[in-house]
LOLUM-424608 format. One record per residue (C-alpha): z, y, x negated. Coordinates in steps of 0.2 Angstrom, whole numbers, padded with zeros to 4 digits, always signed. Each point is the difference from the previous one (the first is absolute). Example, Ala and Ser with C-alpha at 12.3 -4.5 7.8 and 13.67 -1.06 7.14 Angstrom:
REM LOLUM-424608
+0039-0022-0062 -0003+0017-0006 
//
This chain:
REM LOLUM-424608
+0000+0000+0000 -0002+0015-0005 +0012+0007-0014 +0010+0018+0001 -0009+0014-0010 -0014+0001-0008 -0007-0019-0007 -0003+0000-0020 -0015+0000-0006 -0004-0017-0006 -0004+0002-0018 -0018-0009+0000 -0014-0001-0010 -0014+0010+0004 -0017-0009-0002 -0010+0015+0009 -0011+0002-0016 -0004-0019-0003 -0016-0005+0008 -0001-0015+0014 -0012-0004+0012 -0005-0010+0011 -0010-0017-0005 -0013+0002+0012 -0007+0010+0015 +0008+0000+0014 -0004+0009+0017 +0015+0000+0008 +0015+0014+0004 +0011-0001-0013 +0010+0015-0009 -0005+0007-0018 +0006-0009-0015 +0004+0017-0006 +0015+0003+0009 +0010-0016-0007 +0010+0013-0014 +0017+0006-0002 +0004+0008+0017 -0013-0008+0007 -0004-0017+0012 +0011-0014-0005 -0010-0015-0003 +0001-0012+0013 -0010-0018+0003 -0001-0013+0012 +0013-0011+0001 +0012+0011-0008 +0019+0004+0006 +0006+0015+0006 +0019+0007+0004 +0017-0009-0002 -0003-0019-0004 -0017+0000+0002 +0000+0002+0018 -0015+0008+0002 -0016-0011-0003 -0017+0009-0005 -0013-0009+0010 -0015+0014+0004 -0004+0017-0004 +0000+0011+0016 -0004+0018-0007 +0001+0014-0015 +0001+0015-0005 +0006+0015-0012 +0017-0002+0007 -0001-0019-0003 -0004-0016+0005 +0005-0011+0017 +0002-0019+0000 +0000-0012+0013 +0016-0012-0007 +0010-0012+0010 +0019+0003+0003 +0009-0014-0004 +0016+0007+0006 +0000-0009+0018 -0001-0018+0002 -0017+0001+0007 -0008+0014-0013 -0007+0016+0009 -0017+0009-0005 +0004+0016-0005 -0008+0016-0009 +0006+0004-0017 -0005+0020-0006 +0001-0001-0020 +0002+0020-0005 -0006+0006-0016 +0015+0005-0014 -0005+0016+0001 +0000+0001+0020 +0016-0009+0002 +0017+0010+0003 +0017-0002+0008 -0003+0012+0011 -0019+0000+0002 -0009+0005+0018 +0000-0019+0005 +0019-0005-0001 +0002+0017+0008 -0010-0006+0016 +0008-0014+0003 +0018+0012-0001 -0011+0010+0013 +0000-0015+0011 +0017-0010-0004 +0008+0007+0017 -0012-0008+0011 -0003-0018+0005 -0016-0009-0014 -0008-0008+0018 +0000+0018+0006 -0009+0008-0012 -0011-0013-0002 -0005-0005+0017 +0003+0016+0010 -0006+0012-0017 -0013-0012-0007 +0008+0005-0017 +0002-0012-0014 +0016+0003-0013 +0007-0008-0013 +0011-0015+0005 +0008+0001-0020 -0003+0003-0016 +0004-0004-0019 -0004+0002-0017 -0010-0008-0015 +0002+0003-0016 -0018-0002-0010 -0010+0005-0014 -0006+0017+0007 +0018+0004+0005 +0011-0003+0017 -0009-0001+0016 +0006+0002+0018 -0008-0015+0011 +0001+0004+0020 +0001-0014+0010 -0010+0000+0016 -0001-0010+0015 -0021-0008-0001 -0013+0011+0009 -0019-0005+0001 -0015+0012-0003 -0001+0019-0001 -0009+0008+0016 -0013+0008-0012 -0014-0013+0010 +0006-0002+0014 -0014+0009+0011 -0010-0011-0006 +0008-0015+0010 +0008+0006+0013 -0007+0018+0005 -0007-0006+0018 +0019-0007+0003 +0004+0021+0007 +0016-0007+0006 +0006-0007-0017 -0008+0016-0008 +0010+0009+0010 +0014-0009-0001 -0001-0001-0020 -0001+0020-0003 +0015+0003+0013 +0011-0011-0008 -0004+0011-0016 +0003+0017+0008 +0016-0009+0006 +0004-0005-0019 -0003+0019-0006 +0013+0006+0017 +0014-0013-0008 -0002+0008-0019 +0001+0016+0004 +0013-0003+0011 +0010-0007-0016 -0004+0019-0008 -0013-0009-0012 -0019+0003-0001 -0009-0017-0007 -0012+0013-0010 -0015-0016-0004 -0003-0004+0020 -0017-0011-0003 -0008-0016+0005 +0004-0006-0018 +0019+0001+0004 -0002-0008+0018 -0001-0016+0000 +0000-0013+0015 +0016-0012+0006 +0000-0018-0001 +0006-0011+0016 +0018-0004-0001 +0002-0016-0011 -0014+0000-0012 +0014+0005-0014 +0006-0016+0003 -0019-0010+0001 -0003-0014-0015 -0008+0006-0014 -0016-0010+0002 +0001+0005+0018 +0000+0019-0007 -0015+0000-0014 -0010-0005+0013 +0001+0018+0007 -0005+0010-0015 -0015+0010-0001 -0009-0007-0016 +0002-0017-0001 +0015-0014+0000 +0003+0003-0018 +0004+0017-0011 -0013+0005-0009 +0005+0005-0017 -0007+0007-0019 +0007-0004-0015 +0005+0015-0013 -0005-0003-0018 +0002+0009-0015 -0014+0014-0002 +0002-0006-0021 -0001-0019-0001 -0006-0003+0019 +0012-0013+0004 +0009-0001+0014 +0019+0009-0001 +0017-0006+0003 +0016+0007+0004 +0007-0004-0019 -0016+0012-0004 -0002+0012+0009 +0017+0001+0012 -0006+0017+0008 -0014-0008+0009 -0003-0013+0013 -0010-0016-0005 -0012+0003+0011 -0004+0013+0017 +0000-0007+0017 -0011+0006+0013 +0007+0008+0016 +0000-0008+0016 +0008+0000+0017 +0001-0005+0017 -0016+0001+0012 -0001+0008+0018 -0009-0018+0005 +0016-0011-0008 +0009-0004+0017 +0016+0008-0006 -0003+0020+0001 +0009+0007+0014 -0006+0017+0009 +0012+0009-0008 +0000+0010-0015 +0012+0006-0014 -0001+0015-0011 +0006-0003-0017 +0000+0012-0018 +0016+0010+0002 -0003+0004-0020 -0005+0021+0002 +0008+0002+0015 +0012+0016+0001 +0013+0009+0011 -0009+0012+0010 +0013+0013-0006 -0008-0002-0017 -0018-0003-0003 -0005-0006-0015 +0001+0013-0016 -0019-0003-0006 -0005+0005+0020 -0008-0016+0005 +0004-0020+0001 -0016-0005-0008 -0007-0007+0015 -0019-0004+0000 -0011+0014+0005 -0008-0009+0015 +0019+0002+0009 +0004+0016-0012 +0005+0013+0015 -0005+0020-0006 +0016+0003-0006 +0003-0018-0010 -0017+0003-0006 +0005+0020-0006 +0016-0004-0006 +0009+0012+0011 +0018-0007-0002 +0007+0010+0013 -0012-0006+0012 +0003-0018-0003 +0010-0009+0013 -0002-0010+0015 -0017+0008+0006 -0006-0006-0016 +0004-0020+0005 -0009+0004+0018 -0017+0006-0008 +0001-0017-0010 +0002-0009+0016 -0013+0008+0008 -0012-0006-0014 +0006-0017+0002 -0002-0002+0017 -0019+0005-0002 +0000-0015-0014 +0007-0012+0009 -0007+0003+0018 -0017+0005-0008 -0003-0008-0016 -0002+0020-0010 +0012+0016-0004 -0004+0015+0005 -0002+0011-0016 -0004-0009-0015 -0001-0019-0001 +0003-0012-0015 -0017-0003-0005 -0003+0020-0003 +0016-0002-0014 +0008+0017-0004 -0009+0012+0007 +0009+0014+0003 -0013+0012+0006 -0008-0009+0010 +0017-0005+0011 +0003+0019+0000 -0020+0003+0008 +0005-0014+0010 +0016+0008+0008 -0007+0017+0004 -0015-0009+0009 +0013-0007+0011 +0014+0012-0001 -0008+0016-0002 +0002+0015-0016 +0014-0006-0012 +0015+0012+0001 +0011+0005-0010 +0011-0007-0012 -0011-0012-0001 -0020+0011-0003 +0010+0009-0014 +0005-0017-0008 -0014-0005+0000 -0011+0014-0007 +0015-0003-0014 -0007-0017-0004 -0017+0006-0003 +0005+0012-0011 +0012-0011-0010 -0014-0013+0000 -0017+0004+0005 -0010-0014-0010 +0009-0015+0008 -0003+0001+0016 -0011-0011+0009 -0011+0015+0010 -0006+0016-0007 +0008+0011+0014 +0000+0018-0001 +0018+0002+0002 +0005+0003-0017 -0012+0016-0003 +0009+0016+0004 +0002+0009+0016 -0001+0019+0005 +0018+0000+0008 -0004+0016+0010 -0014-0011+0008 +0014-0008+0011 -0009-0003+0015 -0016-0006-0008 +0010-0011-0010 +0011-0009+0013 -0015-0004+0010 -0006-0012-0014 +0004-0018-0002 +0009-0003-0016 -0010-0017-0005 -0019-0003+0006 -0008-0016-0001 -0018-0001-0008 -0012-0006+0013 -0017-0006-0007 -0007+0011+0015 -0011+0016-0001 +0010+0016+0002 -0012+0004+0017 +0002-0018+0007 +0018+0001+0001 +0001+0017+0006 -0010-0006+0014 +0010-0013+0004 +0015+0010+0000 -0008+0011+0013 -0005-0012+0011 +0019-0007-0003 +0006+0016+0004 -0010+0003+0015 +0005-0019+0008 +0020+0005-0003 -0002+0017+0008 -0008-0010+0018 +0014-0012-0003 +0013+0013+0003 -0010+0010+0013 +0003-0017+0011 +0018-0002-0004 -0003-0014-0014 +0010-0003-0017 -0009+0008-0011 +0003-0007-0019 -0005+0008-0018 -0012-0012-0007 +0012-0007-0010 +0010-0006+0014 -0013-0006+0009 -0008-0009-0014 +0019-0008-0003 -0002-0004+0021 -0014-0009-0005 +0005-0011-0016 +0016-0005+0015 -0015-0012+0010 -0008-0005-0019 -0007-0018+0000 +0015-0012-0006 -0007-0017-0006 +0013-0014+0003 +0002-0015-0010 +0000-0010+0016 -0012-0006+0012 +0002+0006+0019 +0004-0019+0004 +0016+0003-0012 +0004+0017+0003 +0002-0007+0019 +0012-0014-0004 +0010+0010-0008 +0001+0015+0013 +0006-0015+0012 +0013-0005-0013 +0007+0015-0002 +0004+0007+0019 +0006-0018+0004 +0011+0004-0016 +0005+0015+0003 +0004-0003+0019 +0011-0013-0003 +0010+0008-0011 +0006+0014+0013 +0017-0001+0003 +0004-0005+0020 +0012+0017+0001 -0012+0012-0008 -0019+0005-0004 +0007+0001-0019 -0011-0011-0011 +0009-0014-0009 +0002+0005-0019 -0011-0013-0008 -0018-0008+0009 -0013-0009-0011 -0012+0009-0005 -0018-0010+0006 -0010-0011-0012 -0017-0010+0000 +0007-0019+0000 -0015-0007-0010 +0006+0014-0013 +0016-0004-0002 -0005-0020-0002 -0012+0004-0013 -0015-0003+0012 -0008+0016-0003 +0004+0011-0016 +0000+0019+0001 +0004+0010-0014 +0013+0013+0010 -0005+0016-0008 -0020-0004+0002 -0007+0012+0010 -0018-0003+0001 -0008-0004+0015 -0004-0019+0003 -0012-0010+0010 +0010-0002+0017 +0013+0014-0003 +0003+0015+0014 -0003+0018+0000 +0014+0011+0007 +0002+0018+0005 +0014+0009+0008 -0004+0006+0018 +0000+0018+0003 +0015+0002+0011 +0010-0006-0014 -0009+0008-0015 +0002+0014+0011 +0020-0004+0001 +0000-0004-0019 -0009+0016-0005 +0013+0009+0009 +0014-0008-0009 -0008+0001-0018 -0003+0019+0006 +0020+0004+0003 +0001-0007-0016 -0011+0006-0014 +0005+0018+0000 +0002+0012-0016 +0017+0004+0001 +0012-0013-0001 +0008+0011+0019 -0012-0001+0007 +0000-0020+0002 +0002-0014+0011 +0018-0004+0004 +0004-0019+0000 +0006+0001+0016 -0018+0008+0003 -0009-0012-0009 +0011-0015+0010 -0003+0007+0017 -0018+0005-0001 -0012-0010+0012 -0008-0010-0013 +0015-0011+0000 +0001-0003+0018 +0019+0003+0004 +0005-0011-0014 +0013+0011-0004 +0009-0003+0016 +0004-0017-0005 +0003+0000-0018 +0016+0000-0008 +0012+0014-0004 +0003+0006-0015 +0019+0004-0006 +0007+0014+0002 -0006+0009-0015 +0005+0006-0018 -0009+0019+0001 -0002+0011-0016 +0004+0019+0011 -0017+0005-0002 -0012-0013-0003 +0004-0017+0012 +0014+0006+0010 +0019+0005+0001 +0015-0009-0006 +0010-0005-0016 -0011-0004-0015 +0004-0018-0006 +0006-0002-0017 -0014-0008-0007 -0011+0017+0005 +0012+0009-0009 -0003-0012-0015 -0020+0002+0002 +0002+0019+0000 +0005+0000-0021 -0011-0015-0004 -0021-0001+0001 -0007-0019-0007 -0010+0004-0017 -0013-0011+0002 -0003+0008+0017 -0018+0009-0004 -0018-0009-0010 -0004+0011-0012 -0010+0013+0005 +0003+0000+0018 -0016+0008+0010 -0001+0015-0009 
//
């Protein structure tokens, strides 16, 4: 468990300069070789044990990153072993006090099958510490979960009910959080990750591989010696692993997802009294809300986790986000065009920070936009009538203008009749709402499952109210699960037999509405949560749902009461490690 004060440093031997590789190549996800250094990744294998008495078994790799890696391991602890999640943090990410530990002080007061089933929020159940080569690391033990929800349009987007279901279980998540006077700070599909049925911790281990995404078996790579080629050892190079594994998890078609999801990564989240010093979490720019992605510290709070839900609702309902997506990497211009299509002219603080980041760095920007050339300031009104960021277009200059007139013309007759009229970046975001989705699953499928579901869902009503029961099994294709019929779960592509979907209008028009109240400029100007919950897109689903507490408020941010004492602790301390280098400036 973990010690009081600050762990030592474990003396180590640093190997960052020595040279390894891998034996061969090998597609698969595995972290960089790199980072297995003093303060780094501690070397783990298959097969190895971790915690006291070796009660943890390695058996799989289920995820990485530069915080660290996380293992699937069997707990041998209980008579019959339980699957469980094992978080491995870098040395130099893991503290005493660190963001994590500090979470689950957050939600000591309330019962573990609350959080979970009502919140949809997965915490750690313990913790301990290992003592390695690189340095002392803090493990996090985690009940199992399956896949993240990055894909899951692409299974399950003509399921509306489940959709909707899904996403209002994640705007109930974010309620409980800030509830607790926390803000989770890296809200994404990446951090939400999908339940398993009650029992599978307990399933026999054949019975278990059989579920993983890439095969029955790990798929691994040896590390040799960049000098002599042959393969290393522990004895030889004691920093590094013997060999990477590749990353897998549990697939939407196993037969032991539920419909339920949980939110996980606790490690840069912060009291809302005290936002982070550097001015943003370092969350991806696709879920970067203005203020996140401006570093305006003071503006940082809980309006900054609901513009991150409000992108991962449009992921997981719709297969894109809405600004910038992961293929288009970095590119911080073009989500800043993209945002005042939809939201209008930047205002302030936010179009002086960013005229300041073309002046501090004018050759490393991914557009050429004028923004950085200086402006007549007594020009005021000339100048606040122009967009900050303009996207090429491969159009002639008289084209577009005559498009734009015609545009302009069609608005005007829209609001002479009484109709919504929408700049065009709003209407083309409209538009993108009813884009084509290609499911991974033939009509025949996508029927079966719809059946399963409701039938699922139904019967687990409770007699006395309309309130949902907290765990239903999410639907699955049976020939799937039996190894019939393989599917790689993050393939995309259309195949011979597999549907088309597109939303309908009355609900794009109801999801429009609600991404709208959302994706404003000024964190004030916002969506409330209890907005969000009781907008029409979610069908009186709010009516039924569970409660949250009675609430730990920060005065100013969340609401009003005594601060808890592990706020008060977050107010003097911000995690290190919080920031990749560089940020989006």
């Amino acid at each position: 468990m973990s010690p009081n004060g600050q762990p030592p440093a474990h003396a180590g031997v640093d190997e960052a300069k020595l040279l390894y590789a891998m034996e061969n190549d090998f597609y698969g996800c595995t972290e960089k070789l790199e980072n297995y250094k003093l303060g780094g990744l501690h070397p783990i294998i298959l097969g190895d044990r971790l915690g006291d008495n070796g009660r943890f078994r390695v058996v799989h790799k289920l995820g990485h990153g530069g915080y660290g890696t996380v293992w699937l391991c069997q707990d041998t602890l209980f008579p019959t072993p339980k699957w469980r999640a094992v978080k491995v943090m870098s040395a130099t990410a893991s503290e005493p006090d660190c963001d994590e530990l500090r979470a689950m002080e957050a939600f000591r007061d309330i019962e573990r099958s609350t959080v979970e089933n009502d919140f949809h929020i997965s915490i750690a159940l313990e913790h301990f510490w290992i003592d390695g080569p690189n340095g002392r690391h803090l493990a996090l033990v985690f009940a199992l979960s399956a896949i993240t929800v990055n894909s899951m349009s692409s299974h399950y987007a003509q399921h509306r009910t489940l959709v909707k279901d899904l996403c209002f279980q994640l705007a109930k998540s974010l309620e409980f959080i800030h509830s607790r006077g926390l803000c989770h700070g890296d809200f994404r599909p990446d951090n939400i990750l999908v339940r398993l049925c009650p029992g599978v911790d307990s399933l026999p281990e054949e019975t278990l591989r059989k579920s993983f995404l890439n095969g029955y078996k790990p798929r691994t790579v040896r590390i040799v010696s960049e000098k002599d080629k042959k393969p290393i050892t522990r004895a030889s190079a004691p920093s590094v692993p013997e060999h990477l594994v590749d990353s897998t998890s549990i697939g939407f078609h196993s037969g032991l997802c539920a419909a339920s999801l949980a939110v996980t990564d606790f490690g840069v989240s912060y009291s809302a009294l005290n936002p982070p010093e550097e001015g943003c979490t370092g969350i991806t720019l696709p879920y970067a809300s203005p203020e996140e992605r401006f570093r305006q510290r003071a503006l940082l709070g809980p309006a900054s986790d609901i513009w991150a839900l409000g992108c991962c609702i449009t992921k997981l309902a719709l297969g894109f986000t809405p600004f910038v997506n992961e293929y288009e990497g970095d590119d911080v211009d073009l989500h800043a065009a993209k945002m005042e299509e939809l939201m209008g002219l930047m205002t302030e603080p936010f179009r002086t920070a960013y005229k300041e980041e073309h002046k501090r760095r004018p050759k490393s920007r991914c557009f050429a936009a004028d923004v950085a050339m200086s402006e007549d300031e007594s020009n005021h009104d000339k100048r606040e009538q122009k967009f900050i960021t303009e996207i090429p277009s491969p159009y002639p200059k008289e084209v577009l203008e005559k498009i734009k007139k015609e545009e302009d013309a069609e608005r005007d007759e829209r609001a002479k009749r009484g109709e919504r009229v929408m700049s065009p970046g709003q209407e083309t975001f409209r538009r993108n709402l009813q884009r084509t989705i290609y499911l991974s699953v033939t009509q025949e499928e996508a029927d079966g499952m719809n059946k399963q579901y409701e039938l699922w869902r139904s019967q687990e009503k409770h007699p006395d109210s309309n309130k949902l029961g907290s765990i239903v099994q999410l639907p699955f294709v049976e020939a799937r699960r039996d190894g019939k019929k393989v599917v790689d779960e993050d393939d995309e592509e259309e195949e011979d037999g597999h549907i088309e979907f597109r939303l309908d209008d009355k609900e794009a028009d109801q999801l429009f509405e609600l991404l709208m109240s959302i994706f404003k400029w000024h964190p004030k100007d916002r969506a409330t949560l209890q907005q969000v919950l009781n907008h029409p897109w979610f069908e009186r689903r709010n009516q039924h749902a569970a409660k949250v507490p009675p609430p730990i408020t920060t005065g100013n941010k969340c609401v009003v009461g005594e601060t808890p004492g592990w706020v008060k602790s977050l107010l003097n301390h911000r995690s290190a490690a919080r920031l990749l280098p560089g940020g989006f400036s």
